[in-house]
N, C-alpha and C positions, 0 to 999 in steps of 0.2 A: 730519802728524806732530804729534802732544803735546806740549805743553812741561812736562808732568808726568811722574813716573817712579815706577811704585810699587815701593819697598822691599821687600826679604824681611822685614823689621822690622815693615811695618805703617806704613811714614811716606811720606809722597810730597811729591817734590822738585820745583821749580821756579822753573826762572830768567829769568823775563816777569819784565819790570818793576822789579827789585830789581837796584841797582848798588852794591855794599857790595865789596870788594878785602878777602883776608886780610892781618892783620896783620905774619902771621908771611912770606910769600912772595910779598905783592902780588897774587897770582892773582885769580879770579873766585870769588865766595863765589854757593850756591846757598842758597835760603829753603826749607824745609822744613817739615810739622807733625809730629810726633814726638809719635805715640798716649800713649809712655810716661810723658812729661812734661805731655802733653797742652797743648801749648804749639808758638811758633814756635820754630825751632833754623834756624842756619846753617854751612854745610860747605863748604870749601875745597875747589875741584876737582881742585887741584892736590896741598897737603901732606896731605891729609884732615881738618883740623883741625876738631873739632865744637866749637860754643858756642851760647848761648842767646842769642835775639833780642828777649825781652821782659823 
């Protein structure tokens, strides 16, 4: 099994190694790259909350 997941968006998610909790609910935040931004982004597993990592 992957620890990668490819998007319908074009962005692929993974959570090796990155221990970051959302802000908003505690949960587990997943690292991501996001073509659109072209950049790192992170997503809350739980409340869906998207923000940027770099």
């Amino acid at each position: 099994m992957s620890n990668s997941v490819v998007k319908s968006s074009g962005s692929r998610m993974s959570s090796a190694e990155f221990d970051v909790e959302c802000y908003l609910c505690n949960s587990t935040v997943v690292e991501y790259f996001e073509e659109k931004y072209n950049g790192m982004r992170g997503m809350c597993i739980n409340c869906k909350t998207n923000f940027p990592l770099e």
